[in-house]
N, C-alpha and C positions, 0 to 999 in steps of 0.2 A: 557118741558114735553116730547118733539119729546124723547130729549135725554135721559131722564130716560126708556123711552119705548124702544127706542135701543138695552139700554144696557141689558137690562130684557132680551131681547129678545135676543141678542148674546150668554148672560151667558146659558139658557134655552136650547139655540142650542148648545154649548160648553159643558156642561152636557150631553145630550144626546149621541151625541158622542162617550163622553168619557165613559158613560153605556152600550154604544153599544158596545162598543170596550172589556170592560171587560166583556161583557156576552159573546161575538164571543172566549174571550181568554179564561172562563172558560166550555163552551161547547167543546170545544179543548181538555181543557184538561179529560174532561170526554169520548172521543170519543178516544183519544188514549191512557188515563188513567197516561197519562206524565205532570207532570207539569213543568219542562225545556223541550224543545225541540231544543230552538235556543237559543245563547250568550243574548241576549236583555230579554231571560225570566228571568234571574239568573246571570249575569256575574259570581260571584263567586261560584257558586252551578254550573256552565257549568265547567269553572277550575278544579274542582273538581273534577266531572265526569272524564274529560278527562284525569287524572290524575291514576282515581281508571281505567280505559279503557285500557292505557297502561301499569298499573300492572296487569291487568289481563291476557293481549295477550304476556306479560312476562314467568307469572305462567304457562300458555297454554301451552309457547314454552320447559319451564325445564319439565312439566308435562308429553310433549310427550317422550321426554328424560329418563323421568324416566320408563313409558311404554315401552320403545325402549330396555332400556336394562335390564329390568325385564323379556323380550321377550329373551334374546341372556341370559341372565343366566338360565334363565328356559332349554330352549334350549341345552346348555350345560350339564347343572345338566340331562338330559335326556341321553343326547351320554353317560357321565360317570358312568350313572348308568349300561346302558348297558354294558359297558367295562369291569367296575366291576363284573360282574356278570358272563362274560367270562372267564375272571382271574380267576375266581373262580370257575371255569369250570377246568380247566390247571391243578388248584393247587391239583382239586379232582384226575384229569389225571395223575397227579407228585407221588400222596401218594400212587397211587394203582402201577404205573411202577417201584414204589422203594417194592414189595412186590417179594421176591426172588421165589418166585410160577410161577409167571410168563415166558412165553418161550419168546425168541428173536421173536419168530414170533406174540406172541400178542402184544408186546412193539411198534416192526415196523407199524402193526396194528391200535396199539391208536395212533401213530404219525400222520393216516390220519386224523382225528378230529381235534388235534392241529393245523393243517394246514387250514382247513379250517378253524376252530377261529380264526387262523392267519390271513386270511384275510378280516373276519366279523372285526377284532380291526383297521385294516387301513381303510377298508370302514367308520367304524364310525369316528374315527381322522379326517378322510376328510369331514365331517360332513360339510354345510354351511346351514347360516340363508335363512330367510324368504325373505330375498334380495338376495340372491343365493351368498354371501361373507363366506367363509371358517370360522368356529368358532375358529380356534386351528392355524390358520396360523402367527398368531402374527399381524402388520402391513402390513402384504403383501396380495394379495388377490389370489395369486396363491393356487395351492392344495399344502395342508402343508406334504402328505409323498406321496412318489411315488415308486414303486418296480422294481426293475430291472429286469434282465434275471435268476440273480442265486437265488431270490428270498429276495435280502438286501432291508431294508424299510430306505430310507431315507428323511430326514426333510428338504423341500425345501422355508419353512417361513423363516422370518427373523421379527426380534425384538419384541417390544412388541405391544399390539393394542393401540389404543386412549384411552384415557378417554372421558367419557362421562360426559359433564356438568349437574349435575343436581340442580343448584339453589344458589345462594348466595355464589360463589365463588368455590362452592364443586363441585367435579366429582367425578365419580369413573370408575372400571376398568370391562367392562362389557363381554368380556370375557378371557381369558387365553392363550396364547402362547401352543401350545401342547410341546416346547423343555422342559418347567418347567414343564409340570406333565409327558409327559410318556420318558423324557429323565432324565439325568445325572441319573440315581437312583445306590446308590451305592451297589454293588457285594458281594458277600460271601468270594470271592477270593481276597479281598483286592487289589483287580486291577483298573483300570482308571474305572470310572462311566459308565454304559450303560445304557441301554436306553430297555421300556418296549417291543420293537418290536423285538431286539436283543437273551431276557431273550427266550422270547416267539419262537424263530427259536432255538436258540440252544438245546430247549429242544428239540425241534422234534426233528432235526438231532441224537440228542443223540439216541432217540427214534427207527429212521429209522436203525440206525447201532447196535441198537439190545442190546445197552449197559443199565442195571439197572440205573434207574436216584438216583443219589444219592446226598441229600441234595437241589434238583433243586428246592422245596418248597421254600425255604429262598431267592431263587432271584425271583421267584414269589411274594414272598408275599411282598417284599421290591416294588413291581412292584404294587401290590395292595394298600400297604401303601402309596403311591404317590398321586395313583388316590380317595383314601379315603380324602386324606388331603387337596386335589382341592374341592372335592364337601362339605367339612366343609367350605371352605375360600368362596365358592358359595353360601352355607346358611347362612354367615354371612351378606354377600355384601345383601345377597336377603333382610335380617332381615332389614338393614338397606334403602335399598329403599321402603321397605314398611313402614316407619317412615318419610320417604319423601314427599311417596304421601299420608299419613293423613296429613302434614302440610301443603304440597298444595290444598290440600281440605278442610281444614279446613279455610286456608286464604282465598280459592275462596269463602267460605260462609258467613264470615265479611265482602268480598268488598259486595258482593251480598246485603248483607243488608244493609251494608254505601250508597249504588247505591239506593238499592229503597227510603231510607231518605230521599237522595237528590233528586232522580228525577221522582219518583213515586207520581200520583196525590192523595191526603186524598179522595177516592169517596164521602163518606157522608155528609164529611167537603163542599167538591167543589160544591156538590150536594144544600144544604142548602146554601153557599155565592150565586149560580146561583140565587136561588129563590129570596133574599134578593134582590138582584139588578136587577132583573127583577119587584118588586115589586116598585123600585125606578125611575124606567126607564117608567112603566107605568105611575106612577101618572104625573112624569117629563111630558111624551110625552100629555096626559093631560092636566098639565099648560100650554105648549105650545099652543095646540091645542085651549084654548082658549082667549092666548094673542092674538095668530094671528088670532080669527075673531071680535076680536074688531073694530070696526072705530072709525074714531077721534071724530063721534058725540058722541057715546059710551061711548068713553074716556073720554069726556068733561063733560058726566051727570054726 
């Protein structure tokens, strides 16, 4: 009988326990609202997790990527618009000095205007981002034109910038070399290719010397068309990152719910299994409480 009593009494204590143990685990999980917190709550539901944790800090990384040069084409698409709109300053300057009304001395005149947009268009070319790196210099971080003594704008960039990774193997090209828009643009004169800083001085010159511009519209507007056709290939790239980051966002919002499945605690659920096992734990601590004040006289009646 000793040993029937024992064992009553082991098992009694081995139950409680183990009710103790699972009400400490589910006040836990009501206190920090997690039902994994460590490998031992879920072995495979923690795998999980850490699985969906590192696609996330993945998504994170191409996401900033994709903000990064959403920032440097923005940024761009800003300088060119500006440029634009100078050119188009030039070209209004080109149609009135080709008007035979005009004296030498008003021509010499609007050449000082050209001059200074002359050098509003190299200030903007030397444009740099938010990180003080050059937009238009290609791969070099140097200033991409620089003006001499006799007033020549030359390109001191070289090649093209990086790509920018944004996700699944894909980058793209976040901003522009300035040699490809405001260089090669071909001539009226069927001559070697120049370049928008070039069109831009000769016309003054022309201007300064008092000469009618004649035709000089057509290498402007060829200078125009360049930087039109940058800031189209700018709102396509843009179109396209912003296709990016709704896939990124939209992924971050299925891990987000795959993650609280897995490791987010059911309140109500956890809330009512507490009560259940605190109800079993009581009556347990109970049977306990009254094997152990038995005695053997007790026992015997």
């Amino acid at each position: 009988m000793r040993v029937a009593t024992s064992l009553q009494f082991d098992r009694l204590r081995d139950r409680m326990g183990a009710l103790s143990n699972k009400a400490d685990a589910l006040n836990n999980q009501l206190s920090s609202t997690k039902r994994i917190t460590t490998p031992s709550d879920d072995a495979a539901g923690y795998r999980a997790l850490t699985a969906l944790k590192r696609a996330g800090a993945n998504s994170d990384a191409e996401l900033t990527n994709v903000n990064l040069a959403t920032s440097l084409l923005d940024s761009s698409a800003t300088a060119l618009a500006s440029i634009e709109s100078q050119l188009s300053r030039v070209k209004t300057i080109a149609i009135s000095a080709g008007s035979s009304t005009l004296s030498d001395e008003q021509r010499k005149s609007l050449s000082a205007e050209v001059d200074v947009i002359l050098e509003d268009l190299v200030r903007v070319a030397n444009t740099t981002d938010a990180r003080g790196t050059p937009l238009f210099s290609g791969d070099s971080t140097a200033t991409p034109y620089v003006v001499d003594g006799g007033g020549k704008v030359t390109f001191t960039g070289k090649g093209e910038a990086g790509q920018v990774p944004i996700g699944d193997g894909r980058t793209i090209a976040a901003t522009t070399s300035g040699q490809n828009i405001f260089g090669n643009i071909p001539v009226k004169a069927g001559g070697p290719p120049s370049d928008m800083f070039a069109i831009v001085k000769a016309f003054s010159d022309k201007l300064k010397s008092g000469a009618p511009a004649t035709d000089d519209t057509v290498d402007i507007q060829a200078a125009m068309t360049s930087v039109v056709n940058a800031q189209t290939s700018i709102g396509a790239r843009g179109a396209r990152l912003e296709l990016e980051k709704g896939r990124l966002e939209d992924l971050a919002l299925t891990r987000e719910a795959d993650r609280s499945a897995i490791e987010d605690a059911d309140i109500p659920a956890t809330i009512t299994e507490l009560k259940k096992v605190m109800t079993v734990l009581d009556a347990t601590q109970a049977s306990f409480g009254k094997l152990t004040s038995l005695s053997l006289f007790n026992y015997l009646r």
